[in-house]
C-alpha positions as a Markdown table, in Angstrom:
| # | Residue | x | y | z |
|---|---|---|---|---|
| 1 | Unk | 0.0 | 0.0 | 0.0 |
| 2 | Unk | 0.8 | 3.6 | -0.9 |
| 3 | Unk | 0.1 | 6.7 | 0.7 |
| 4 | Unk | -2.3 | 8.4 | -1.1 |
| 5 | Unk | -2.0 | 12.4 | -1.7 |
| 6 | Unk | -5.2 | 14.5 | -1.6 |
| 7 | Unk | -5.0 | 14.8 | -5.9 |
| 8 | Unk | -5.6 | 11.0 | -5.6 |
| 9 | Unk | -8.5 | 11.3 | -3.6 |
| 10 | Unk | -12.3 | 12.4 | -4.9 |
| 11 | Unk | -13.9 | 13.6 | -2.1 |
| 12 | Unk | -17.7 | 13.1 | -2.7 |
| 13 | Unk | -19.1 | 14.5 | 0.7 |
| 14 | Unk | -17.9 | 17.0 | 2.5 |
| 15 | Unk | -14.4 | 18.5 | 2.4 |
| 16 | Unk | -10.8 | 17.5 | 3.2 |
| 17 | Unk | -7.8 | 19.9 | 2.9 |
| 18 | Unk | -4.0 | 19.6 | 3.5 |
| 19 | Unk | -2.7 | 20.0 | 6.7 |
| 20 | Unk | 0.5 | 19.8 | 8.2 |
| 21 | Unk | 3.5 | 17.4 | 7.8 |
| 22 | Unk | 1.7 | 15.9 | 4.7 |
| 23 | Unk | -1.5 | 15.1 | 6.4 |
| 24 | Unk | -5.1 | 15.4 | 5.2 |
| 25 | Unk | -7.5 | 17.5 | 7.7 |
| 26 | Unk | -11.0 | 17.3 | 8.5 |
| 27 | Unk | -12.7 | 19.8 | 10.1 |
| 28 | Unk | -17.1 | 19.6 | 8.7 |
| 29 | Unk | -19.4 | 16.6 | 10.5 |
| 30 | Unk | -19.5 | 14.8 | 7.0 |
| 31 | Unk | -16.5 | 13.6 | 4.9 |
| 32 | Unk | -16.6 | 10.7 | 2.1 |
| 33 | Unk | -13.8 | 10.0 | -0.4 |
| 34 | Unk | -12.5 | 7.5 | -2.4 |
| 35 | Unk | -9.7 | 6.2 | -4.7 |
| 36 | Unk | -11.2 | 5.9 | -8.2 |
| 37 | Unk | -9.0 | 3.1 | -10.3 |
| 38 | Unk | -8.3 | 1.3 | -7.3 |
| 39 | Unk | -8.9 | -2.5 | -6.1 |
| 40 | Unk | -10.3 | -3.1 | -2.7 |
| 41 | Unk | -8.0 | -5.4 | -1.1 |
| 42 | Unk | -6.6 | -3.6 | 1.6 |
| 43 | Unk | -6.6 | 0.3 | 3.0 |
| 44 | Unk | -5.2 | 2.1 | 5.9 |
| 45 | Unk | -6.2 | 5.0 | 7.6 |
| 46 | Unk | -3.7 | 6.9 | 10.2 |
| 47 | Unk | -5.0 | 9.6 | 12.1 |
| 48 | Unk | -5.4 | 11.5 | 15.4 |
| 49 | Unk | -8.8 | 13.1 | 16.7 |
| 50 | Unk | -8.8 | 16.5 | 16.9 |
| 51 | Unk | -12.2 | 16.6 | 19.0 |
| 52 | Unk | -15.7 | 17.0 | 18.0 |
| 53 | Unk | -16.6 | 18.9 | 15.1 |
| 54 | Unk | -18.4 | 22.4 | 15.9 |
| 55 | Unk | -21.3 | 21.2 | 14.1 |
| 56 | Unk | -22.9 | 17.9 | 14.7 |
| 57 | Unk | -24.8 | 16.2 | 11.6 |
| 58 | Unk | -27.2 | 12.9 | 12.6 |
| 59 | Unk | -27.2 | 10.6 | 9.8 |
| 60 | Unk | -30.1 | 9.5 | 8.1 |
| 61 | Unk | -31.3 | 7.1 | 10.2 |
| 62 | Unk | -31.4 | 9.7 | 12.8 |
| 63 | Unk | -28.5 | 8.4 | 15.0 |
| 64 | Unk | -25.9 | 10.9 | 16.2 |
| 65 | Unk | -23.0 | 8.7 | 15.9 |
| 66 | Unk | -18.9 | 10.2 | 16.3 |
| 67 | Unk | -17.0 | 7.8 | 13.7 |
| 68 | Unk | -13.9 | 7.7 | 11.1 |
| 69 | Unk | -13.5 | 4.0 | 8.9 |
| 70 | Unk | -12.5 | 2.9 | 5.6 |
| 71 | Unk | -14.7 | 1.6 | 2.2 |
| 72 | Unk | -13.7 | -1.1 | 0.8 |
| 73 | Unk | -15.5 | -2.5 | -2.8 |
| 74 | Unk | -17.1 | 0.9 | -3.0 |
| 75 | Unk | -18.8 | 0.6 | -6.2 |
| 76 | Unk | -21.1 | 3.8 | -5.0 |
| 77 | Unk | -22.9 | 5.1 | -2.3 |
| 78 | Unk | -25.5 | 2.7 | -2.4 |
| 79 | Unk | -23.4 | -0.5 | -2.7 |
| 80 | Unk | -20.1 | -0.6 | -0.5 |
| 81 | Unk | -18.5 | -2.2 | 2.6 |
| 82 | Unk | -18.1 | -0.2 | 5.6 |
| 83 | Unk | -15.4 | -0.5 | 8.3 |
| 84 | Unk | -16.4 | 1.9 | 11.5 |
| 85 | Unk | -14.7 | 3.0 | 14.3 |
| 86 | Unk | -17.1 | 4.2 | 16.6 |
| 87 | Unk | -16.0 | 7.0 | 18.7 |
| 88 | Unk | -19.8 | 7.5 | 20.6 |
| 89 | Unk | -22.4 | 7.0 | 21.5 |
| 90 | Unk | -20.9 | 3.6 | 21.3 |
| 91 | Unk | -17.4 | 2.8 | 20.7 |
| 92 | Unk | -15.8 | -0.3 | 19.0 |
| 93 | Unk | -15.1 | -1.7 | 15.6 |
| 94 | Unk | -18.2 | -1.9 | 13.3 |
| 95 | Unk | -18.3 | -3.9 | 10.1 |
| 96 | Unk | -21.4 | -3.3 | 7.4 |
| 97 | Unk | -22.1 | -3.3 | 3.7 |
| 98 | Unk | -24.7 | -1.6 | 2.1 |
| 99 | Unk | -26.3 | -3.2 | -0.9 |
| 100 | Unk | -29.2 | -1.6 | -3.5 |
| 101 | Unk | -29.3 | -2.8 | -6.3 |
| 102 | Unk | -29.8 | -0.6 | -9.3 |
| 103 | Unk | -29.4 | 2.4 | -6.8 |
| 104 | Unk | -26.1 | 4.1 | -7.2 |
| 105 | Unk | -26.4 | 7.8 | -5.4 |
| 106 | Unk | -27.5 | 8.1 | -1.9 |
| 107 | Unk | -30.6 | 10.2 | -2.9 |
| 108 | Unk | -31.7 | 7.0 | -4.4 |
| 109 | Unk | -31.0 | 5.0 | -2.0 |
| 110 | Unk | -30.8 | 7.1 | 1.5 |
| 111 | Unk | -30.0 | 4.9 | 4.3 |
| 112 | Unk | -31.3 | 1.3 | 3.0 |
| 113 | Unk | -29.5 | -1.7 | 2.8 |
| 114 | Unk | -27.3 | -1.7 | 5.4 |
| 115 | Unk | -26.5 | -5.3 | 6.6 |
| 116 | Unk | -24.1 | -5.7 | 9.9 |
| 117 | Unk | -21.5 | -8.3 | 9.3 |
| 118 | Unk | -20.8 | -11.0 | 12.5 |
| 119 | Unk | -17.8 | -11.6 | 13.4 |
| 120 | Unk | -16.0 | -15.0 | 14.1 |
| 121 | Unk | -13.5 | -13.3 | 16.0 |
| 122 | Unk | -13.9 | -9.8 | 17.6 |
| 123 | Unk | -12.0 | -8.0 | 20.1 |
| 124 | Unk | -13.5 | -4.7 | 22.5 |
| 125 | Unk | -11.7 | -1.2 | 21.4 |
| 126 | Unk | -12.2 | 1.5 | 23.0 |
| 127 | Unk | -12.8 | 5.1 | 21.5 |
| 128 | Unk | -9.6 | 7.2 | 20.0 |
| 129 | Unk | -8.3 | 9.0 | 22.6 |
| 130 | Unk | -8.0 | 12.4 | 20.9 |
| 131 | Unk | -4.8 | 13.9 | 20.8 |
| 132 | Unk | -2.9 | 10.6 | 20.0 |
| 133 | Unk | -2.2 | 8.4 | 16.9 |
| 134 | Unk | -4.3 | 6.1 | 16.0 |
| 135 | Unk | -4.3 | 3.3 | 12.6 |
| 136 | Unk | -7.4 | 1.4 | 11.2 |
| 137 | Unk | -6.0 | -1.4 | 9.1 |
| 138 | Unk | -8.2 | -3.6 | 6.8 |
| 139 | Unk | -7.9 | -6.6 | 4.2 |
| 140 | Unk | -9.9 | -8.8 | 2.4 |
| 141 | Unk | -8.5 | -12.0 | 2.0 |
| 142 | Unk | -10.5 | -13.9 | -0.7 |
| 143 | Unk | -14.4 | -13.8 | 1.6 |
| 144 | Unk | -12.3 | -13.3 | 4.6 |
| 145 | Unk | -12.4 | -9.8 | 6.0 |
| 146 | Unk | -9.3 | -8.8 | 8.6 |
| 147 | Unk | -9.2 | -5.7 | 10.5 |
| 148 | Unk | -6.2 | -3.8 | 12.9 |
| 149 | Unk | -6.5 | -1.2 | 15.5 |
| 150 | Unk | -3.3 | 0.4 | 16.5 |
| 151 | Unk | -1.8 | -3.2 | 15.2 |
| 152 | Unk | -3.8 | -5.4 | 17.0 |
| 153 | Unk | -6.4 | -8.1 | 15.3 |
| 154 | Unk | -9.2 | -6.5 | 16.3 |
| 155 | Unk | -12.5 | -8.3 | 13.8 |
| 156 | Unk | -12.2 | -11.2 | 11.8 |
| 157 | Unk | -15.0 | -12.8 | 10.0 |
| 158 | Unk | -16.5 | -14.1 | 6.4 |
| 159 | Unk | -18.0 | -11.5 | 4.2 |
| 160 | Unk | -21.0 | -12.6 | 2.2 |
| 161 | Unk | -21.5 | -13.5 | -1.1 |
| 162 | Unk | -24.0 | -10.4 | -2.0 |
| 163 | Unk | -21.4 | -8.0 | -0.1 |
| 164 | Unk | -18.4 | -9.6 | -2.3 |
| 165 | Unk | -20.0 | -9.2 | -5.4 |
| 166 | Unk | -20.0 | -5.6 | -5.4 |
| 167 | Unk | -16.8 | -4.3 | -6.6 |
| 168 | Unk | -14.8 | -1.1 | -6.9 |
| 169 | Unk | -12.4 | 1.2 | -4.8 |
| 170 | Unk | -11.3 | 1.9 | -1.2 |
| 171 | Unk | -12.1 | 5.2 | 0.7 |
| 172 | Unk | -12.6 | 6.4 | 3.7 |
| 173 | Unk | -15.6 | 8.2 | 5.6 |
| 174 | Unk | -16.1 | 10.4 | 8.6 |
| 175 | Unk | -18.9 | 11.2 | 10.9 |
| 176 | Unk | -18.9 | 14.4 | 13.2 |
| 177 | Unk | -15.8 | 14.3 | 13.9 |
| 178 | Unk | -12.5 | 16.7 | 13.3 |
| 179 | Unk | -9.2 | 14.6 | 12.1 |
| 180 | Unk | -5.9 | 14.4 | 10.7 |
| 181 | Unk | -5.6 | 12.1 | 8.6 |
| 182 | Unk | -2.9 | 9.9 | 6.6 |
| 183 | Unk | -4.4 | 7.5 | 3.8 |
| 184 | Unk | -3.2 | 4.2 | 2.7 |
| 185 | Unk | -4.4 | 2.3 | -0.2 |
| 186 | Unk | -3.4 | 0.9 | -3.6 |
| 187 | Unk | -3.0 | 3.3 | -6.2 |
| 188 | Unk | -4.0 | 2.1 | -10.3 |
């Protein structure tokens, strides 16, 4: 995996801007991006917390959720994999896909088809402390999905078969919260 500069990125909600040192911030309650070209094996995200964001967005469901992740076989906003980790009200590692079929933008589609994924193997984390570094690590291994806080195996479980035949690239996502931000991913 490669760092991936901001000119890589296309930032579909919201708004992230260089920051010091190389790093990406965040600073608005809603951020989405991805890396068009790109497989979705494997991304990384390093970052630090920076606090809450002055603002605070619920999503569509209505929840008021603090949360940064990765996307992984982001075909669109309707049809993706989700990796979350939750900051509040709840805090731990999430892992969902979101499947509509012949829905593509999230006006069609809104908050429908979200499935949470069990996991064989799962591991209680804690929220980010703000103020120190943090990584969220995942890969795909054939159906398997693996996932790493701060370096530690954290969620392991299958994916299935309707979430692995979606297809298209990694990104990342925030909710509500202000970041800085390192990407990793692999570039076309």
């Amino acid at each position: 995996m490669s760092r991936v500069a901001l000119s890589r990125l296309e930032v579909t909600q919201g708004e992230l801007r260089p920051g010091p040192d190389g790093q990406l911030t965040v600073e608005g309650p809603r951020m989405r991006a991805v890396v068009p070209g790109t497989s979705a094996a494997a991304a990384e995200l390093r970052f630090t917390v920076l606090g809450s964001t002055h603002q605070q967005v619920a999503l569509a469901s209505g929840e008021q959720r603090q949360q940064v992740g990765l996307k992984l076989r982001a075909l669109d906003g309707c049809n993706l994999v989700y990796v979350m980790w939750r900051l509040a009200p709840k805090p731990g590692i999430v892992v969902n896909y979101k499947r509509n079929p012949g829905q593509h933008t999230s006006g069609e589609c809104g908050n429908r088809g979200y499935t949470t994924v069990r996991p064989a193997r799962q591991v209680r984390v804690g929220a980010p402390a703000p103020g120190t570094s943090h990584t969220l690590r995942a890969a795909l291994d054939g159906g398997t999905l693996r996932v790493w806080a701060d370096g530690e195996l954290v969620w392991e479980g299958d994916l299935p078969e309707e979430a692995l035949a979606m297809n298209g690239p990694v990104g990342l996502r925030s909710d509500n919260v202000r970041l800085a931000l390192q990407f990793y991913g692999p570039l076309p």
